[in-house]
N, C-alpha and C positions, 0 to 999 in steps of 0.2 A: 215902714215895715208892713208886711201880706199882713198882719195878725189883726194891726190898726183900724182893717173896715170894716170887721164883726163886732165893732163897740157898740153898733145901737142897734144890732138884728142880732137873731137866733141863728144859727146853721143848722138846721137838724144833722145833718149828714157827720157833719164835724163833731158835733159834739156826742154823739153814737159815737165816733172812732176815740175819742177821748177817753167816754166809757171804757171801751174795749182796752185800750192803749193802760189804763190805770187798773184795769184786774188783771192781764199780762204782769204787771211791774209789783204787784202784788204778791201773786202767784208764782211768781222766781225769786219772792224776799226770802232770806233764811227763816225757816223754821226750827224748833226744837225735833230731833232725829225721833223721838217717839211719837210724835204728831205725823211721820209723812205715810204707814200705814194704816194710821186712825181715820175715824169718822171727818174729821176735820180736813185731814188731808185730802180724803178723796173729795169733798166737798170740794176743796183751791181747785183739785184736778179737774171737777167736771165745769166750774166756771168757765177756767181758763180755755177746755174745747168749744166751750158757747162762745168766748171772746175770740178763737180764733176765728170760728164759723163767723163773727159777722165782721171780722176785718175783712174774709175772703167777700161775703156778702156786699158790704158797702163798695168793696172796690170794685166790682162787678155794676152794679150800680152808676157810681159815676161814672164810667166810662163811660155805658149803654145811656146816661143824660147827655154826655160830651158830644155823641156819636148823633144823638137825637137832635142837637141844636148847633151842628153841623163845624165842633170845633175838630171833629176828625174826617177825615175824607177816604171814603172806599175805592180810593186809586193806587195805583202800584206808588207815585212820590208820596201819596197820604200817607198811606199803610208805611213808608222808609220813614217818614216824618215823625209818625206817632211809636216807634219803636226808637227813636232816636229820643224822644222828650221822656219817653220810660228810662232810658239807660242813663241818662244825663241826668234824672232826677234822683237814683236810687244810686249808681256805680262808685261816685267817687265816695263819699263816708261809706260807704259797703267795702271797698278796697281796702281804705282807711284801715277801719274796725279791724277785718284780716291781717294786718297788717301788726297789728296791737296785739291781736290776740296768739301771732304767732310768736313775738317777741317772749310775750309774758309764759309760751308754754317752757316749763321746766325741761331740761338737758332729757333728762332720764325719760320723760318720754317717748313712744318712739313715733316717730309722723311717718305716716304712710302718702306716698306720693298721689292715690289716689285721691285720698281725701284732701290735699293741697286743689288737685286737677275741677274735683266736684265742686270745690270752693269759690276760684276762680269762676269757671262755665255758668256756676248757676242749677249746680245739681247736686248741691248740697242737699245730707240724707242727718234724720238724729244720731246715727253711730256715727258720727266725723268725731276722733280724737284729737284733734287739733284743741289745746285749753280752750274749754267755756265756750265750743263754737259751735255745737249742737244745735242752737237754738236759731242759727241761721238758714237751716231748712224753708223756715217759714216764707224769707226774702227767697230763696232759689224758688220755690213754690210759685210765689205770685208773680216773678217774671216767665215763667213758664208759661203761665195761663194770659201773660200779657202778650204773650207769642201768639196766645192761640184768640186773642181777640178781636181779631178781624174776623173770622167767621161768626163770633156773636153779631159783629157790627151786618155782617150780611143779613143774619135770618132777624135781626133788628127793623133792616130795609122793606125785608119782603113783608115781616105782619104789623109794622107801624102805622099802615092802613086799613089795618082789619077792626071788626067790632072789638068794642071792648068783653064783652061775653066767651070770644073764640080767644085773646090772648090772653083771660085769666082761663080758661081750659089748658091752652098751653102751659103756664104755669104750673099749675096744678099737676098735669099728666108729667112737669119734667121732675116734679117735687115728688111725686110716688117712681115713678124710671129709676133717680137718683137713692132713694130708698131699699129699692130692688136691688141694684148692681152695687150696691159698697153694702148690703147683705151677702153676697154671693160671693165679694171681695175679701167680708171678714169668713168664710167658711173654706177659704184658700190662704188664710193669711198667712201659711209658708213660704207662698209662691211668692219672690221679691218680685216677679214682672209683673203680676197684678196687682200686689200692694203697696204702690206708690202714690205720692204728698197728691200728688196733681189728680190723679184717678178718685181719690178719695175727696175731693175739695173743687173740681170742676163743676159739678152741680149746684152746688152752692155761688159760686162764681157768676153762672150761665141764668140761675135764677135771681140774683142780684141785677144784670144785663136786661131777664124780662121784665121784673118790676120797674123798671127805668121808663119799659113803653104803657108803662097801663097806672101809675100813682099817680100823674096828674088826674087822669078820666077817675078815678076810684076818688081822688079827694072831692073833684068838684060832686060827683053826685051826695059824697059824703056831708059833702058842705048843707045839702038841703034837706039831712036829715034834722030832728030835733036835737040840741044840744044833749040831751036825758041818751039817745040814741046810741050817738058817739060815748058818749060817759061811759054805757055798759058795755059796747064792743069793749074799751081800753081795759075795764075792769077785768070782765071774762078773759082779756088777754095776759093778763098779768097773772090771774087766778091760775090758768093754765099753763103760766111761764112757770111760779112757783109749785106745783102740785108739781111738774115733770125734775123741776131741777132739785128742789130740797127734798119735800117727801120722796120724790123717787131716788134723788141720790142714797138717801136715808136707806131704803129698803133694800136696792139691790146691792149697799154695802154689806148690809147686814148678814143676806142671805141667799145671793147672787151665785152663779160660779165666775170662773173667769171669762168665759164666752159671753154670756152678758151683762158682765161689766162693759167689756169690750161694745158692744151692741150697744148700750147707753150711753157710752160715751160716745163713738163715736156714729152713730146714728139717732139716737133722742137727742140727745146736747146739741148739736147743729139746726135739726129741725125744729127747736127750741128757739136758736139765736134768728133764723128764717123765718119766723112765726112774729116775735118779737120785733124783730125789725119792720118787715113785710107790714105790720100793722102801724104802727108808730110813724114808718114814712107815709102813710097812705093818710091818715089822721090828720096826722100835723103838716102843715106846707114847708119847701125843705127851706125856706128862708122868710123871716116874718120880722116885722119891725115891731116892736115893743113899745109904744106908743106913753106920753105922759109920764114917764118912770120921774122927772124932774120933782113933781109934786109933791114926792113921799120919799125923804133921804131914803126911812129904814127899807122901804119898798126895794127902791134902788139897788142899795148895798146886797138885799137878799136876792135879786135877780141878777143883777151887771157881774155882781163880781165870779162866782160857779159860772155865768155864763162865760165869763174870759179866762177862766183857768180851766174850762173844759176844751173851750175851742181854740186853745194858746194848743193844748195837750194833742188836742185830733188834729189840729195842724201840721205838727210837724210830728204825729202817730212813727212815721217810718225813722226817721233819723230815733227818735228818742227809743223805738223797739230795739233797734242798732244798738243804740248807747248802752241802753238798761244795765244789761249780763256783763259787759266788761269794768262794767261802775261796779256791780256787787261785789264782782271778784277783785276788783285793787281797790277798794276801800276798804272790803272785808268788815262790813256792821256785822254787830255782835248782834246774837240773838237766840243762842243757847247756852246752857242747858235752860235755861228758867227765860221766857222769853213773856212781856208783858204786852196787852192792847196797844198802849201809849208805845213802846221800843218799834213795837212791828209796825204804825204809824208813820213813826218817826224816820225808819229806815225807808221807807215808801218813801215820804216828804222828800228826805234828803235826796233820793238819786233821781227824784220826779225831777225838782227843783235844778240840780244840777246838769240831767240831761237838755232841758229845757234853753236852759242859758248856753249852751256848749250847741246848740240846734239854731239858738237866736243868732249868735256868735259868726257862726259858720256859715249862715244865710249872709251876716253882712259880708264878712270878709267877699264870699263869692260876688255879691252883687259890687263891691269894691271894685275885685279883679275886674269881671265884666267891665265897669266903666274906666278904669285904667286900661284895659287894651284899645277898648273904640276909641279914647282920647289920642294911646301911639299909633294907632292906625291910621287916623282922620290927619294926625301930625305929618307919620310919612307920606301919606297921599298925597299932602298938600305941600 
């Protein structure tokens, strides 16, 4: 199994998606109905836009490393190639899932043929009434922007030879651009033609793609600073993570309007999860061997095992996002009126657990198929 070779190193990249992937499955657990306009609530809410901001982040990311270390090619068959391992990696449990969830919608409902169409295509919106399929937006989203990543991988080409000084400017100038323009987005947020998933979420994407050209150069200089150095960037950065997400979430619940809820979520919460990551990856190397762990069971046990159930999670981030929403809804965990730490836990645990195995599951059977056809192929050929 793919999961197998992260038993003795770190992923950074993975284990961030993991993060992300487990406050997602969080934040769609049943709550108590008087909690979802509470303090508390809007608290799940504004995680969950930092978790989305850095799924969009990270994927953005690996690609612009994939593109870097030449596993994508800027040709017309590259470009068909690498849209072809997107569709082939996400399409079928994406059909699947639809497929389930169309089953499971009640008679009484009524399905609008668009929203069948946006499902299919990849232009699924959060008002699709099709049962519990809302939350597939996210997948229409990121294929979208996988359309549009061959022009990252372009402007990738042209400044992966520039100083490192002029491609953190670029960053930076696309981090205030993208600030501007989904300002100007939420001050039209009638208009459905400017406020859509991909317009709101490409910059995060794009900046995800430049840090891909500039964190190795940012770590090695990183490397020479003093340990104390690094310490206090992570610090200041966490400081800063929480001051924008709790106290701020805190405040603008309290005494906000709607426009800048709107504005913190989704403008501060992203440039939150951008912040957060952008540093974290630049810090830490994105894969590092963990050396000596043998020495010290308890040592071990506190590091191996969070390390394999983070990067078990970010591994398969995409199928288990899939899973999640259609587990909640046909198992139906209880968790109101009176909902306790330990239940909302437990309700996590269980459909973590369960999506995980039904992802493991699904990975062999396919790898199965695979070697069952080359086996009748190589038969009839011969």
């Amino acid at each position: 199994m793919r999961f197998l070779s992260f038993l003795s190193r770190f992923d950074t990249v993975t284990i961030l998606r993991g993060v992300a992937c487990l406050i997602i499955i969080a934040i769609h657990a049943p709550i108590p109905s008087l909690l979802i306009d509470s303090q508390v609530g809007f608290l799940l809410t504004a995680i969950g836009f930092i978790a989305i901001s850095m799924f969009f982040f990270l994927s953005g990311f690996v690609l612009g490393k994939g593109y870097l270390s030449n596993k994508y090619q800027l040709t017309f068959p590259g470009i068909l190639k690498f849209y072809g391992r997107r569709i082939k990696k996400i399409a079928p449990i994406y059909y699947l899932i639809i497929l389930i969830l169309f089953t499971l919608t009640p008679k009484t409902t009524p399905i609008r043929i668009i929203d069948i169409v946006r499902l299919l295509t990849f232009t699924a919106t959060p008002k699709i009434t099709i049962y519990s399929s809302s939350y597939l937006w996210f997948v229409s989203t990121i294929m979208q922007l996988y359309f549009l990543a061959p022009v990252g991988f372009l402007i990738l080409k042209t400044i992966k030879t520039q100083k490192l000084r002029l491609r953190i400017i670029l960053f930076i100038t696309v981090l205030i651009f993208g600030i501007l323009v989904k300002s100007a987005i939420l001050f039209n947020a009638a208009n459905e033609i400017l406020n859509t998933s991909w317009q709101m979420n490409i910059d995060i994407f794009a900046l995800g793609m430049l840090l891909a050209a500039s964190n190795t150069d940012v770590y090695t200089v990183l490397k020479t600073k003093p340990r104390m150095f690094r310490g206090l960037l992570l610090v200041m950065t966490f400081t800063i993570f929480f001051v924008l997400y709790l106290f701020g979430s805190i405040y603008i619940h309290k005494s906000a309007t709607q426009t800048l809820k709107s504005t913190h979520l989704d403008i501060v919460m992203p440039f939150t999860a951008i912040l957060i990551s952008s540093i974290v990856l630049s810090v830490f190397p994105i894969r590092r061997v963990i050396p000596n762990l043998q020495k010290n069971s308890i040592l071990t046990s506190a590091v191996v095992v969070p390390q394999i159930f983070l990067q078990t999670i970010g591994l398969y981030s995409y199928k288990i996002y899939l899973l999640h929403q259609p587990l909640f809804s046909i198992l139906n965990l209880p968790c109101s009126p009176i909902c306790t730490v330990l239940m909302f836990i437990k309700n996590i645990t269980t459909i973590t657990v369960i999506a995980v195995v039904i992802s493991v599951t699904f990975d062999i059977v396919t790898v199965g198929l695979k070697m069952l056809f080359v086996r009748v192929k190589n038969l009839y050929l011969s």
